[in-house]
NUBA-692746 format. One record per residue: x, y, z of N, C-alpha, C in turn. Coordinates in steps of 0.1 Angstrom, whole numbers, plus 2048, in hexadecimal, padded with zeros to 3 digits. Layout:
<recs>
XYZXYZXYZ...
</recs>
This chain:
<recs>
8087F480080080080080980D80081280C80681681C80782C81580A82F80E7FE83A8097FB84781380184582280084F82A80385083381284882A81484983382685082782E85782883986182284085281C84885680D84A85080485A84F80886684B80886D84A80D87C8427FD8818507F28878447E988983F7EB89A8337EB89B8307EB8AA82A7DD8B182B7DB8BE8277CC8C681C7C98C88127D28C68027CF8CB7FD7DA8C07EC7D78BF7E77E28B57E17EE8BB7E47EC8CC7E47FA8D27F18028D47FC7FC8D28097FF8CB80A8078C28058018B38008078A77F68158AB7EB8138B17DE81D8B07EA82C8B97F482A8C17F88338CA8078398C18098328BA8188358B28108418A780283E8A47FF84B89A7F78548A37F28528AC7EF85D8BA7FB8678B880785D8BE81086C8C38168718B681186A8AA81E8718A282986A89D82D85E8A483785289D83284D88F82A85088B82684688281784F87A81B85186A81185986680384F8638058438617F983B8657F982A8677F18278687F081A8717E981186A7EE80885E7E67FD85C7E47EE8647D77EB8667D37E68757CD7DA8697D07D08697C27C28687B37C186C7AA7BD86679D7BD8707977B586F7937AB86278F7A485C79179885779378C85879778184F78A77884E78E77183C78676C83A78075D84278E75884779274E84A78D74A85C79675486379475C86F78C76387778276A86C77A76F86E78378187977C78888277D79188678F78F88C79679D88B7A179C8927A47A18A379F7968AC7A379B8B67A47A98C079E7B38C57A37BD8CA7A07C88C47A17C58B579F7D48A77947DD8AD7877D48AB77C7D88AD7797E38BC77C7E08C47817E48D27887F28CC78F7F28C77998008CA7958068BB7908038B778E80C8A578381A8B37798158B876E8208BE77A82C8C777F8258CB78782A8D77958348D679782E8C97A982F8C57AA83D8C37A38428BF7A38548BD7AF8568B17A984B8A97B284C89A7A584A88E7A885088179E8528797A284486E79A83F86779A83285A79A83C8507A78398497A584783B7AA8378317A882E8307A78248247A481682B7A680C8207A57FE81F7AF7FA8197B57E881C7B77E68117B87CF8167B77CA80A7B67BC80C7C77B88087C77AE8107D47A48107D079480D7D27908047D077E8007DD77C8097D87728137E276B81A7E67638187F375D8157F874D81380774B8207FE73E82180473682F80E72D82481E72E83082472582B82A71583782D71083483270884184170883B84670984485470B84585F70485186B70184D8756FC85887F6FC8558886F785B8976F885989F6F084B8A26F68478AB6E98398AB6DF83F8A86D78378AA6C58378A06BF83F8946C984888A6C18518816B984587C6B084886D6AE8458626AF84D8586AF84584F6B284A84C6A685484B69B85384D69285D85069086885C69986B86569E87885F6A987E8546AD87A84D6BB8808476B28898446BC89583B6B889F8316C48A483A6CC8A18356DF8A98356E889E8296EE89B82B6FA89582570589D83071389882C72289B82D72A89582073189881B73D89481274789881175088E80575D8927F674F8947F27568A07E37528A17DA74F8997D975B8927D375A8897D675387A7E175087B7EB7438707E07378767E37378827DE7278877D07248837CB72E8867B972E87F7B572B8707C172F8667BE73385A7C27218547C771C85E7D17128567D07078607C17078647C06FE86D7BD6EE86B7B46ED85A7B56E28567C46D88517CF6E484C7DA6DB84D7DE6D68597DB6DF8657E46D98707E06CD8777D76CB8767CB6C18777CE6B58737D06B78647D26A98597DE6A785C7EA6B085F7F66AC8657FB6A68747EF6A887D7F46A68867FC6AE8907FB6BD88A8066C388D8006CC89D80A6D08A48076D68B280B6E68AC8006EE8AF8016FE8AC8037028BA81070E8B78117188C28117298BE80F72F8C580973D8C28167458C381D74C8B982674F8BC81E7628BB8297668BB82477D8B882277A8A882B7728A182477789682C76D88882877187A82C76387783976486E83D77386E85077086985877087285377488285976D88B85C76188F85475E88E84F74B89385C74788B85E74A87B86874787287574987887575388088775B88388675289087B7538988817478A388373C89F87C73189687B72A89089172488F89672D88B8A272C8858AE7328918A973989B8AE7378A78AF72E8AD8A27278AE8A771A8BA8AA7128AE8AF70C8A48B370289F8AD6F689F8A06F88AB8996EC8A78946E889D8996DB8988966D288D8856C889087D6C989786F6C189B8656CD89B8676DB8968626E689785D6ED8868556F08848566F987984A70487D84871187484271D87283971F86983272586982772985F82973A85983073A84F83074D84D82F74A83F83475483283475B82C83D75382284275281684C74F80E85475780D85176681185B77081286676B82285C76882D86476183986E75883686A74E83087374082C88274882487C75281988A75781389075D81D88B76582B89477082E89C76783A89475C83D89E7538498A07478478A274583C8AD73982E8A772E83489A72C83788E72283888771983188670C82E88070482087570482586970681985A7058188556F581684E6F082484C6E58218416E481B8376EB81B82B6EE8158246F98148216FD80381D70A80280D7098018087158067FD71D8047F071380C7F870D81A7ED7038227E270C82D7DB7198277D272082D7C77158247BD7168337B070C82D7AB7118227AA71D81C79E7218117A972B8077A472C7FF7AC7337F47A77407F179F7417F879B74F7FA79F7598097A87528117A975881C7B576581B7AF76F81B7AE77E81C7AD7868287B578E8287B57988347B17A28357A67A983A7A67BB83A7AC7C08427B67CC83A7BB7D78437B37E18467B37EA84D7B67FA84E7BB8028517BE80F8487C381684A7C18218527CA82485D7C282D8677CE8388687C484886B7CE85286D7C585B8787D18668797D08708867C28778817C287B8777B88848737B287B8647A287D86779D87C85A79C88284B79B87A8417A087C83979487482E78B87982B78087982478087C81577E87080D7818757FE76F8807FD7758847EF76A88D7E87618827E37558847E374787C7E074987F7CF7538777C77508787B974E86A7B67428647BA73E8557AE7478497B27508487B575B8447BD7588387C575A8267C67508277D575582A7E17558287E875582F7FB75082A80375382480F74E82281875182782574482A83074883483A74382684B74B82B84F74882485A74982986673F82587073A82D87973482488973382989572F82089C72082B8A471881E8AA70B8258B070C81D8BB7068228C66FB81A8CE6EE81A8D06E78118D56DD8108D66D880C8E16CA80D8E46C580B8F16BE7FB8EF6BD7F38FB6BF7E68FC6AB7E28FE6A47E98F36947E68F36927E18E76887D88E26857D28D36887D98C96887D68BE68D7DC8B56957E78B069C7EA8BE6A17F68BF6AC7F48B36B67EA8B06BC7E98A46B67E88976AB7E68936A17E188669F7EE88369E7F988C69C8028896A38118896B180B88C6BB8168896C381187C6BD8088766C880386F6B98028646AE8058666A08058596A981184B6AF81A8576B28288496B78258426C381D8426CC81883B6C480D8306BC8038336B48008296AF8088206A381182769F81781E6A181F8156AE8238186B582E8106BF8288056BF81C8076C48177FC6D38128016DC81580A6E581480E6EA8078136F680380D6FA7F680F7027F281A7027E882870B7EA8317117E082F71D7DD82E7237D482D7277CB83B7297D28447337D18527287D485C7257C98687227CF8747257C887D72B7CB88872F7C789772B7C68A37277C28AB7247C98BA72C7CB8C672B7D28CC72F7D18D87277D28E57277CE8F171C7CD8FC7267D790571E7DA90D7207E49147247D992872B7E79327297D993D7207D89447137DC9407057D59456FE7CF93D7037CB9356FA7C392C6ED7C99266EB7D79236DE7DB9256DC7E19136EC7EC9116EB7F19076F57EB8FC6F27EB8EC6FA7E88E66FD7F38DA70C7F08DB7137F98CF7177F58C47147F58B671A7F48AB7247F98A472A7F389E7377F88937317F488672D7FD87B72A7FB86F7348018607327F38577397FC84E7307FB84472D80D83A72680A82F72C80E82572180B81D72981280B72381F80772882880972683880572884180E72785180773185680D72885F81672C86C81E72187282671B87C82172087F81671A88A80E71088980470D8788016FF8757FB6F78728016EC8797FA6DD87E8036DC86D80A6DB8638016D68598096D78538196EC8588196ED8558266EB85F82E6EB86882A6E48788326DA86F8376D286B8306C18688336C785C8416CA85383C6CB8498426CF84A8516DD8528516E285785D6DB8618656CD8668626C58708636B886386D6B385C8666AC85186C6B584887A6C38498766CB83B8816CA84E88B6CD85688F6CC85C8956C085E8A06B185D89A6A58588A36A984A8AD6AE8448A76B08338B16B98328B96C783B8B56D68358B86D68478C16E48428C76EA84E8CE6F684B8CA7028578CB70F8588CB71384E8C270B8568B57138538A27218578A172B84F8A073585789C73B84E89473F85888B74885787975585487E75E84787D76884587B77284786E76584986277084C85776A84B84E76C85283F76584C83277184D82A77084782578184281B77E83980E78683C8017808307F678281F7F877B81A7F477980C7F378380A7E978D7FD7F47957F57ED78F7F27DB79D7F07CD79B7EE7C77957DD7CB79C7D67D279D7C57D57877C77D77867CF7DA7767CA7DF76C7C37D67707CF7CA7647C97BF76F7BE7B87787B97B877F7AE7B27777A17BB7797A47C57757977D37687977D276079C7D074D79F7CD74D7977BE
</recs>
């Protein structure tokens, strides 16, 4: 996405959300979504909170490699490590292998430790780029269960950053709550039917009484057509404390993946 700006890697994704707070870092692509994995852990939690704006998208096709030391076979594996979310994605090989998963921070790590301890009964799950950068043989490529497993990012900054409403698509995403009586959701979320408006994304969160619930939504269009005027006009009778996290264009990958 953005090839010529330097890394800033950070340890956690409240790490990331605080490195473009202060200023270390002009923005913060965070994961949120997999196909495979479904939701990323934590995201959802700090996107309301983070006091950082979504100014893009973008998808990542993931491919899982298994990897070990020159000369292992796969035979000799007993243990593999990885990102968590590796172990989820690639759960029917480990399965059919027999293999024991451990959760490492992450999965070109897993590789670098991998080749520190020298253990030979051990292999990793990362990247084909991992295996070249820590002189690694691939015992088997592309063992993610589905061939469609895909990642959403986003892109998050200090300040929003809202394209111009030219035809473009867009999607804007936003969080509500709502009060905890019948159809109190059927009916903050009618405008958006009616008005034509497509949502793609919705989330919950509960509150610590169990009483009220809060949404994270994402839709398709921008704030400046009447429709979502309208719509956001109707969720405002139902919901309290609407707030716009960002409108930004839609990934090219979207309408390819649709």
């Amino acid at each position: 996405m953005f090839p010529n700006m330097p890394v800033l890697p950070c340890r956690s994704f409240d790490d990331a959300f605080a490195a473009v707070r202060d200023g270390r870092a002009a923005l913060a692509m965070i994961p949120v979504d997999n196909t495979l994995a479904g939701r990323v852990a934590d995201v959802h939690h700090l996107l309301p909170q983070g006091g950082l704006y979504i100014v893009g998208e973008c998808f990542e096709r993931v491919r899982h490699n298994l990897m070990a030391l020159p000369g292992v076979t796969i035979a000799q594996i007993k243990v593999v490590e990885t990102h968590i979310h590796a172990i989820g994605q690639c759960r029917r090989f480990l399965k059919d292998h027999r293999l024991e998963a451990r959760v490492a921070a992450d999965t070109a790590g897993a590789a670098a430790d991998l080749v520190k301890s020298g253990a030979r009964d051990k292999a990793a799950i990362a990247s084909r780029l991992a295996a070249e950068i820590y002189g690694l043989d691939i015992l088997a490529a592309d063992i993610e269960d589905e061939a469609h497993n895909t990642t959403r990012f986003l892109i998050l900054a200090a300040e929003p950053d809202a394209p111009e409403d030219d035809g473009t698509p867009v999607l804007t995403t936003f969080t509500f709550t709502v009060r905890n009586v019948p159809a109190a959701l059927y009916k903050a979320l009618g405008g958006f039917a009616t008005n034509g408006v497509n949502m793609v994304k919705l989330e919950s969160y509960i509150d610590g009484t169990f009483t009220q619930a809060s949404f994270l939504a994402d839709i398709m269009g921008h704030p400046a057509q009447t429709s979502v005027q309208r719509a956001f006009e109707e969720l405002s009778f139902f919901a309290r404390d609407v707030t716009v996290l960002g409108t930004y264009r839609a990934s090219p990958s979207r309408a390819r993946i649709s």
